[in-house]
N, C-alpha and C positions, 0 to 999 in steps of 0.2 A: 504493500500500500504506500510504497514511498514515490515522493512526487517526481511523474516523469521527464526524460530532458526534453528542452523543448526542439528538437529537431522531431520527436515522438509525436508530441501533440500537435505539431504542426502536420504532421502526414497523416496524421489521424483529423484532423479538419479539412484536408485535400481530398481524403477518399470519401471523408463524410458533403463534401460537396459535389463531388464525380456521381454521387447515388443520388441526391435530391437533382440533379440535373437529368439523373436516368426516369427518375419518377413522372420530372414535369414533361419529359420527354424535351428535352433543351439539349444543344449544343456544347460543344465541348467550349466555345466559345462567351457562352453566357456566362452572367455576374453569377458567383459562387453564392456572392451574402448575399445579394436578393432572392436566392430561390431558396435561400437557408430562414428569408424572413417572411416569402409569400408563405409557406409549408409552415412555420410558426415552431421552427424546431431552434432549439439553443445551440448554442457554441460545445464542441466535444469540452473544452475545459471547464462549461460546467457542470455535465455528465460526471467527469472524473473527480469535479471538487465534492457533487452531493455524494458519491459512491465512498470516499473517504469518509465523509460528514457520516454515514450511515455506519461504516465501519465501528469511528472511535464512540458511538452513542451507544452502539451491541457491543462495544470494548469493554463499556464498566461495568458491565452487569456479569462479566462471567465473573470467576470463582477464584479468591484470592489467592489462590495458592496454583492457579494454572498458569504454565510455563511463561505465555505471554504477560500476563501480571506480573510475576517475577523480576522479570529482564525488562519492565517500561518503569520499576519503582526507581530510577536515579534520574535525575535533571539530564544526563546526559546519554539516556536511553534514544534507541533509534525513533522510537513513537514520539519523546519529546520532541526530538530534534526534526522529525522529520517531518510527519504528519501531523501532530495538533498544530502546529501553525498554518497551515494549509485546509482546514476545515470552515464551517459557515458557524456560526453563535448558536447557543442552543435555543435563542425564541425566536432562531430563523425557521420557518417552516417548508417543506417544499414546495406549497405554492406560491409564498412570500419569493423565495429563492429563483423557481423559476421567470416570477413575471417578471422580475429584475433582470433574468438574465436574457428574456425576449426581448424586452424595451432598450435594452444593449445592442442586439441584432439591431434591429427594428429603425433606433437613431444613425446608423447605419447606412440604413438603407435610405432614409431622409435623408443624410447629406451623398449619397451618389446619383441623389435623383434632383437634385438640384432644392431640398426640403419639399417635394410636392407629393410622393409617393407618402402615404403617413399609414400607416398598418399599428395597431392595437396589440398589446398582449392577450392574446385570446385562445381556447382550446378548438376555435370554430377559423376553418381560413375564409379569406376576403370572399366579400360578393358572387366577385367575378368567376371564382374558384368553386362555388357552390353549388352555383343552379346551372343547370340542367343546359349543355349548347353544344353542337357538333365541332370536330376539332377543326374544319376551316373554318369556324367562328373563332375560335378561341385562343390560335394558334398565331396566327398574325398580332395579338395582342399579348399572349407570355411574350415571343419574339422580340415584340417593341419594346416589355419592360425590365428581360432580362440581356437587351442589350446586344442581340444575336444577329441585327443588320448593319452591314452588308456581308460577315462573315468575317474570314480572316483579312482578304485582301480588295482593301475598297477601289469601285472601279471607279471608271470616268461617269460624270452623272450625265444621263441622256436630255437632261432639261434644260441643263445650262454650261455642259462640259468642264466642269470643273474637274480638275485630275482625281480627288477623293470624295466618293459621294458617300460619306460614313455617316453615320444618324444623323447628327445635328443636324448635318449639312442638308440631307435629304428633306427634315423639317421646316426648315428653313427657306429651302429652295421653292418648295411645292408650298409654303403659306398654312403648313397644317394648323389650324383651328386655329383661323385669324379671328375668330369670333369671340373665341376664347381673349380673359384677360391679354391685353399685348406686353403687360409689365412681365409676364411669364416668358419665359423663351420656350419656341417652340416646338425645342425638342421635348419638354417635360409637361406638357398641358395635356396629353395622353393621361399621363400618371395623378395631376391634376385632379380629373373626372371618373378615374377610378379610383382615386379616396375616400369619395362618401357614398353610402349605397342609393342609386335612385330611389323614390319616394316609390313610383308603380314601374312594368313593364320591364322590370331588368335584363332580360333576354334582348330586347331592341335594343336598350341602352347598347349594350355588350355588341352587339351586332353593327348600330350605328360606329361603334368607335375602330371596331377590326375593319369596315370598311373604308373608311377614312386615315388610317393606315396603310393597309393594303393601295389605295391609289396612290396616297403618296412616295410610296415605297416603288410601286411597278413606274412610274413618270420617270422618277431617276437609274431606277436599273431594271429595263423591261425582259432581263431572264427571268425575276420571278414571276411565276406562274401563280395568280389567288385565285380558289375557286370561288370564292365570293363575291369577285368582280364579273365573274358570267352568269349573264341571264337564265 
């Protein structure tokens, strides 16, 4: 139970983001900590702090005279030195614990989206995640908000030739949701409108916004193919 190096938990948060990306079915390309925040899953180093926490609290109960009691009675036992200082308080609780370690994620993910993307510590994921929509609906939308256009290597944009037609640009170029606030930049008024959940019709919401992606995205680089854009 003693604390791991951090070259450890660093590849233990690489593979734990390799699998939230296999889940959303996203790109090897996409943000790691936003699918780590849309999915509503913590940091592995908090997994491994509460696992410890849970450790030293079934530590005191066993039985004085068991081997591990023996060997933790000197200040300068491995337990002191290693693991009680790496545990949560005892009137932390686990879901105290957790929502702290979401809301972690989560600020996160508000400063890569430019603060507009805003997600909640919750056991329930976003709207958009919830109800019910085929994946050419849904799918031009993870893409936009996990960062996955134009791929690895941005091409020339067909709208205005610019040599890199990487997101912003794409936003930018094509005027996505000039309607929207214009103090917002355009790249994140997407993420904007998927903050708060519509009042009714959440499927058209969702639908309105993958489509208005989808065009903006096919204007600047007409390989992608949406099936949402054909009648």
């Amino acid at each position: 139970m003693t604390y791991p190096l951090k070259k450890i938990t660093d590849a233990l948060e690489v593979s734990q983001c390799a699998i939230l990306r296999r889940i959303l079915r996203a790109g090897k390309t996409s943000s790691g900590p936003i699918a780590r925040s849309l999915l509503q899953i913590p940091l592995m180093k908090f997994r491994l702090k509460w696992l410890r926490t849970r450790y030293m609290r079934r530590f005191r109960f066993i039985e004085q005279e068991h081997i591990l009691k023996l060997a933790s009675c000197e200040e300068s036992s491995w337990i002191n030195r290693k693991v009680s200082p790496q545990v949560f308080r005892d009137d932390i609780t686990k879901d105290v614990a957790t929502t702290a370690a979401l809301q972690e994620c989560h600020d996160l993910t508000r400063s890569l989206t430019g603060n507009q993307l805003t997600i909640e510590p919750s056991n329930r994921l976003p709207w958009f995640l919830r109800i019910k929509a085929p994946q050419h609906i849904r799918r031009p939308v993870l893409n936009w908000i996990l960062k996955r256009y134009p791929g690895r290597i941005p091409p020339t944009c067909a709208n205005c030739l610019d040599s890199r037609a990487v997101q912003d640009h794409i936003a930018t170029c094509n005027q996505l949701y000039n309607d929207v606030d214009n103090l917002i930049p355009p790249r994140f008024r997407p993420e904007l409108l998927l903050s708060s959940e519509p009042p009714s019709q959440k499927y058209q919401a969702l639908r309105n916004i993958a489509k208005n992606i989808a065009t903006a995205v096919q204007q600047s680089i007409p390989d992608f193919d949406f099936e949402i854009l054909h009648p």
